[in-house]
Structure formats: structure tokens, C-alpha cells
C-alpha positions as CSV (number, residue, x, y, z in Angstrom):
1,X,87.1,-67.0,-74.5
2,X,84.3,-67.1,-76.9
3,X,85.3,-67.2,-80.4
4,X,82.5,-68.2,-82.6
5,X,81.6,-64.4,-82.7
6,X,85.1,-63.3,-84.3
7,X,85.2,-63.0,-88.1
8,X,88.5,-61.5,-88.7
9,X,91.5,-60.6,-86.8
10,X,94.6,-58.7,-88.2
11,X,97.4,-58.5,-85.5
12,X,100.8,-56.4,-86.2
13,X,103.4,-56.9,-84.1
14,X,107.0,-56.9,-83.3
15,X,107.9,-60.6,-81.9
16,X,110.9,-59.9,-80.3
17,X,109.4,-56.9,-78.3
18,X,108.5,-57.8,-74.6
19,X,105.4,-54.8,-75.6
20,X,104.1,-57.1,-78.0
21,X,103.4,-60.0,-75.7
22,X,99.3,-59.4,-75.3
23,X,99.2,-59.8,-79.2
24,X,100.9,-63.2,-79.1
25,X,99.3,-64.3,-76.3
26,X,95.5,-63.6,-77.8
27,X,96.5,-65.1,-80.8
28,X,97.3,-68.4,-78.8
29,X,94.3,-68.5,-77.5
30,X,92.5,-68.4,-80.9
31,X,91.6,-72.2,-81.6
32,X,92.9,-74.2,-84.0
33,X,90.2,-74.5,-85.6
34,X,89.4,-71.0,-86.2
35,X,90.6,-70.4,-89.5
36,X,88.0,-73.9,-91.0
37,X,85.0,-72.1,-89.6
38,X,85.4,-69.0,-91.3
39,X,87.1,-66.5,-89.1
40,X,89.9,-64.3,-91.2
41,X,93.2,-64.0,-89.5
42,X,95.9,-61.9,-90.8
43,X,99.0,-61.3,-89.2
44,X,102.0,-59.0,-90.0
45,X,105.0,-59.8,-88.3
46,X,107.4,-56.4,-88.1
47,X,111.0,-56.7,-88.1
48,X,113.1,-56.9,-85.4
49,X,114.7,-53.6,-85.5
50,X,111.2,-51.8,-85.9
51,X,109.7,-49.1,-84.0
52,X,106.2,-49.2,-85.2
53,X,103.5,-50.0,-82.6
54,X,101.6,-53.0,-82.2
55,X,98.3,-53.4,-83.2
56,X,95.0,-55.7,-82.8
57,X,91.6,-55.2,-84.7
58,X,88.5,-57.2,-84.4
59,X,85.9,-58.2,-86.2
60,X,82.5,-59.4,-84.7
61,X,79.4,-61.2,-87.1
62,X,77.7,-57.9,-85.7
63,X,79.6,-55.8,-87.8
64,X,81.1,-54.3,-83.9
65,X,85.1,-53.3,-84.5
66,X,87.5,-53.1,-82.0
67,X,91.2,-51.6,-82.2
68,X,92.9,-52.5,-79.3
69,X,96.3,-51.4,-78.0
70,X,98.4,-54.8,-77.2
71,X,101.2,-52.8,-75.7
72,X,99.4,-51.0,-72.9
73,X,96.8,-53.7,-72.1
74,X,97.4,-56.7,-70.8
75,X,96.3,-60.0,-72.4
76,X,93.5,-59.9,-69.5
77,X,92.1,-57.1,-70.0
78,X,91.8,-57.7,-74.4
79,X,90.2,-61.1,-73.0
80,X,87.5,-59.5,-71.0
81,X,87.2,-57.4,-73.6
82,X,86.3,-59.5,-75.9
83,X,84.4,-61.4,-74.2
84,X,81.8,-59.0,-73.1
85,X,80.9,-58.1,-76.9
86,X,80.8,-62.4,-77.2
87,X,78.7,-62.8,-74.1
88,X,75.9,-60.2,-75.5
89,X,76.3,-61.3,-79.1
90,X,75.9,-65.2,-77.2
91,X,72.7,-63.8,-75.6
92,X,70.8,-62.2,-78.4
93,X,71.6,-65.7,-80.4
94,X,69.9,-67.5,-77.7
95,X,67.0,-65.6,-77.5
96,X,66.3,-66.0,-81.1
């Protein structure tokens, strides 16, 4: 996955709900080194007796948003996703 794109992610999530899975999973595959090169991640962890949805926004160095549903996707689909917006953002950079 192509990260260098991302500026800011804010997750919400529930992480004892088997729904929330596709949020913890994309946050895994953030690297480690994301925060050090200037991309904003918030998360908000919901209690384990909550009802409230999960959530995922993000933030692209275009100024693109997305809100994506963790609970019906599945962490493939947020990937490819994602990736798409990278892989054009990665080809305007190049042609510059």
C-alpha cells in the first residue's frame, strides 16, 4: 500500500467487535514510520458495550477525502481503494 500520499487518518472503532476488523487491520498496515513523516493519525477507541458504527476518513496531500465504511468493506477492498487514489497521485508526482 502506498502511504506517502496519506496525511491524516482518524479511525473510530469498537475493538472488540468482529465488524471493526477492516479498521484494525488498515491501521496495521500503516508503517511505523508514518507518524515521523508527517501523516496525522487519530484514533478513538469506543467502548466495549457501544453501538456506534465504525468509521475510517482519509486524507490525501491532494486535498481528496475519503469516508469509508470498515464494517461492510473488507480490508481488501479499503486497500484497493486507497491505492488507486495513491497510484494517480504517484503518477502526476512522476511526471513532474
Amino acid at each position: 500500500m502506498i502511504t506517502r500520499f496519506i496525511t491524516e487518518v482518524n479511525t473510530k472503532f469498537n475493538p472488540f467487535s468482529a465488524k471493526s476488523r477492516s479498521a484494525r487491520l488498515f491501521l496495521a498496515f500503516l508503517p511505523p514510520t508514518a507518524r515521523s513523516s508527517g501523516m496525522v493519525i487519530n484514533t478513538q477507541l469506543l467502548p466495549k458495550t457501544s453501538t456506534d458504527p465504525s468509521s475510517l476518513y482519509i486524507k490525501f496531500k491532494d486535498g481528496k477525502e475519503m469516508n469509508l465504511d470498515p464494517e461492510t468493506m473488507a480490508i481488501k477492498s479499503i486497500v484497493e481503494e486507497v491505492d488507486r487514489h495513491s497510484r494517480s497521485l504517484q503518477k502526476a508526482a512522476d511526471l513532474e
